[in-house]
DOVEX-871025 format. One record per residue (C-alpha): residue in one letter; x, y, z. Coordinates in pm, whole numbers, plus 50000, padded with zeros to 5 digits. Example, Ala and Ser with C-alpha at 12.3 -4.5 7.8 and 13.67 -1.06 7.14 Angstrom:
! DOVEX-871025
- A | 51230 | 49550 | 50780 .
- S | 51367 | 49894 | 50714 .
***
This chain:
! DOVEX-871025
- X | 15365 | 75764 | 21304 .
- X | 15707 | 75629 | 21210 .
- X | 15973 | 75528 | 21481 .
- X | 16274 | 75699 | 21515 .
- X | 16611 | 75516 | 21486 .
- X | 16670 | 75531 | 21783 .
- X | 16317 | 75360 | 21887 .
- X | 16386 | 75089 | 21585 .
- X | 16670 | 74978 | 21771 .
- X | 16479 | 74983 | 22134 .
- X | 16239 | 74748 | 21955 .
- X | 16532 | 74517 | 21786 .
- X | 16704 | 74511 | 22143 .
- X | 16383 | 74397 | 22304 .
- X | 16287 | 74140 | 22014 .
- X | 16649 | 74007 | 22059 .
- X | 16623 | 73952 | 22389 .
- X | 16297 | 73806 | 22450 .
- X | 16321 | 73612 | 22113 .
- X | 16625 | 73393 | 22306 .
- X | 16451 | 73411 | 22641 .
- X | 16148 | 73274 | 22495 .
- X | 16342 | 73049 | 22255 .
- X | 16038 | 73209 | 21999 .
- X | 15998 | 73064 | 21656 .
- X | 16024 | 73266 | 21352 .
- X | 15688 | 73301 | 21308 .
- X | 15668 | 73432 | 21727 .
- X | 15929 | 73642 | 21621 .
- X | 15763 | 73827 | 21363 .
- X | 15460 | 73818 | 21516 .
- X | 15634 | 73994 | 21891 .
- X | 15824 | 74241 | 21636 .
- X | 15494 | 74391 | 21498 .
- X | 15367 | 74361 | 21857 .
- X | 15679 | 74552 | 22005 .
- X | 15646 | 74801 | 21715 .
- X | 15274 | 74878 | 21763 .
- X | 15316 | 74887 | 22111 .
- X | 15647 | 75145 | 22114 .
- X | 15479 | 75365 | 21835 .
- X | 15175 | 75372 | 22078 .
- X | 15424 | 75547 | 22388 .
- X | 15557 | 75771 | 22108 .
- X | 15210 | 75905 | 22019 .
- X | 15097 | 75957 | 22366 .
- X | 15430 | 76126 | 22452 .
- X | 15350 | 76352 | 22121 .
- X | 14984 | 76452 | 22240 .
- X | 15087 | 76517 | 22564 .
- X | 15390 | 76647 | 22568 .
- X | 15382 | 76771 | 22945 .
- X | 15376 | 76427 | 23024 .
- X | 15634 | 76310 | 23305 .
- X | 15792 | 75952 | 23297 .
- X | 15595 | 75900 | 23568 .
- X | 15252 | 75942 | 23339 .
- X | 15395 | 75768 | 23051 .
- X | 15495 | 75441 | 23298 .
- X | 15157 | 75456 | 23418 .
- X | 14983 | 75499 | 23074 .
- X | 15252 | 75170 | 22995 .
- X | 15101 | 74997 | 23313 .
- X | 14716 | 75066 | 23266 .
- X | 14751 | 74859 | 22924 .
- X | 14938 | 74546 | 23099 .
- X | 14642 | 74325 | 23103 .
- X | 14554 | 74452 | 22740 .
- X | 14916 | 74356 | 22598 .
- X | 14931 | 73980 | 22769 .
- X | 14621 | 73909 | 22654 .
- X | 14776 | 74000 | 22242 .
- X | 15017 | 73755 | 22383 .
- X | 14833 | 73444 | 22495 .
- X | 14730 | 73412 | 22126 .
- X | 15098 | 73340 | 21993 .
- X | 15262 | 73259 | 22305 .
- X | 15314 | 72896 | 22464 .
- X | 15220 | 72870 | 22842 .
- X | 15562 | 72810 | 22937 .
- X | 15650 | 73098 | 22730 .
- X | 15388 | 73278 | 22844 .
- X | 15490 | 73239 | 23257 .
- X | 15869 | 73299 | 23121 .
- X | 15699 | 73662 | 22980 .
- X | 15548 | 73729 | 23299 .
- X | 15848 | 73667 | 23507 .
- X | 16022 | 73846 | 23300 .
- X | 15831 | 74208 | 23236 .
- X | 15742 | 74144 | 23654 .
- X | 16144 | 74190 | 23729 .
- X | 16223 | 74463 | 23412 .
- X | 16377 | 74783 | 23473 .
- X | 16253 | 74860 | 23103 .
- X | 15977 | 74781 | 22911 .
- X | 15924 | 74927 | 22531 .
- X | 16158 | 75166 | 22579 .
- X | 15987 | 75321 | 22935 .
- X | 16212 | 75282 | 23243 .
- X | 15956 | 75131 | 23553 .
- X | 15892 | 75255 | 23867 .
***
């Protein structure tokens, strides 16, 4: 499944800002982007396949795969970047393109 524009850009705002957050390297940065991309295209799907779905079950779809997403990070991320991460999706109003509760 392709994004749409409008998901693209979700996915450059989101690299943008966690890329000078993070103070990533290029090689982080590529390596988040396909991250970010995989894991926006994944919301997309599930929204397709269930399209009844509220924001609530989306958010919570988002949420049940926390643990599964940090741990893709720990394998590029530093631990200081890694705490920064944390602190930062703990506080965020949005995350891949799904406001949180």
């Amino acid at each position: 499944m392709n994004l749409t524009p409008e998901q693209r850009d979700q996915v450059a705002a989101d690299l943008k800002r966690f890329g000078a957050d993070l103070q990533l390297t290029d090689d982080q940065k590529t390596k988040l982007q396909d991250f970010l991309t995989e894991a926006r295209t994944k919301v997309a799907q599930y929204s397709q396949a269930n399209p009844n779905a509220t924001k609530a079950d989306i958010i919570k779809q988002v949420a049940a795969n926390r643990d599964q997403i940090r741990q893709r990070l720990v394998n590029f991320l530093t631990p200081e970047q890694l705490a920064k991460w944390d602190a930062g999706v703990s506080k965020a109003k949005e995350f891949i393109g799904q406001q949180m509760a």
